[in-house]
N, C-alpha and C positions, 0 to 999 in steps of 0.2 A: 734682273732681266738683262739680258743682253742684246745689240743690237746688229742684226747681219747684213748683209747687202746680198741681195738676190739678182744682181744686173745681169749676170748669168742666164738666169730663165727669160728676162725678157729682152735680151738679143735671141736667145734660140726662140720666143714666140714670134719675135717679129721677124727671123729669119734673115740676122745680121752679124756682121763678125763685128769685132773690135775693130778693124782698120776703116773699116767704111763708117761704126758711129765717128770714130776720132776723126777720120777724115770730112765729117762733117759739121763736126763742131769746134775742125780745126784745133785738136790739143793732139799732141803727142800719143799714139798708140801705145806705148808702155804705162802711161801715167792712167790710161782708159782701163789697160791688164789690173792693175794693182786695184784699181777701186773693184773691177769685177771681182779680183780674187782677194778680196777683203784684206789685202796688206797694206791697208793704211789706217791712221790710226783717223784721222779728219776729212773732209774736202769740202768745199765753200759751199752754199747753198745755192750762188750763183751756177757752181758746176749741175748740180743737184739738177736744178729749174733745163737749162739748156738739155740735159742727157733726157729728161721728161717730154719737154717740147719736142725733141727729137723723136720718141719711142714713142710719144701719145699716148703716155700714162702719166699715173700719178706717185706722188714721192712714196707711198704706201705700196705700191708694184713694188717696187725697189728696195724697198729699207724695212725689214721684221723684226718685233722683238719674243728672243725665242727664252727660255728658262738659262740660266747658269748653268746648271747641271748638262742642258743638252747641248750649250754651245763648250761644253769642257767637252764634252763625249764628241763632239763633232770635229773640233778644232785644235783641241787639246787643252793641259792644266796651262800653259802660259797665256793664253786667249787671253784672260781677264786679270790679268797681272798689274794691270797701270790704273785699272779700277780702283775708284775710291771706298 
């Protein structure tokens, strides 16, 4: 299983861009991009909790685990490279 981040969907439910969460949780707008667009490899649970408290959901809004197979088809063969 793989795990993706769907922060994507819930800035467009709540009807928020990336500059306004960051600007309100005070972190860098670029560092907000990369988590939505899944290029990271980590981010602290602290960030987790605050981008949550902000949006009014729960860490399961945000965070899915989808099959191998479908985050290789989604994302590509390097997706899961660092995998153990």
């Amino acid at each position: 299983m793989a795990i993706v981040i769907r922060l994507d969907r819930m800035l467009a439910d709540r009807k928020m861009s990336v500059g306004e969460l960051a600007n309100r949780l005070n972190i860098d707008p670029s560092n907000i991009s990369r988590i939505k667009t899944g290029k990271i490899k980590a981010f602290r649970l602290a960030t987790l909790d605050a981008i949550c408290k902000t949006l009014e959901c729960e860490p399961g809004d945000i965070l899915e685990c989808i099959p191998d197979e479908e985050a290789r088809r989604l994302f590509g063969d390097g997706y899961l490279e660092d995998t153990p």
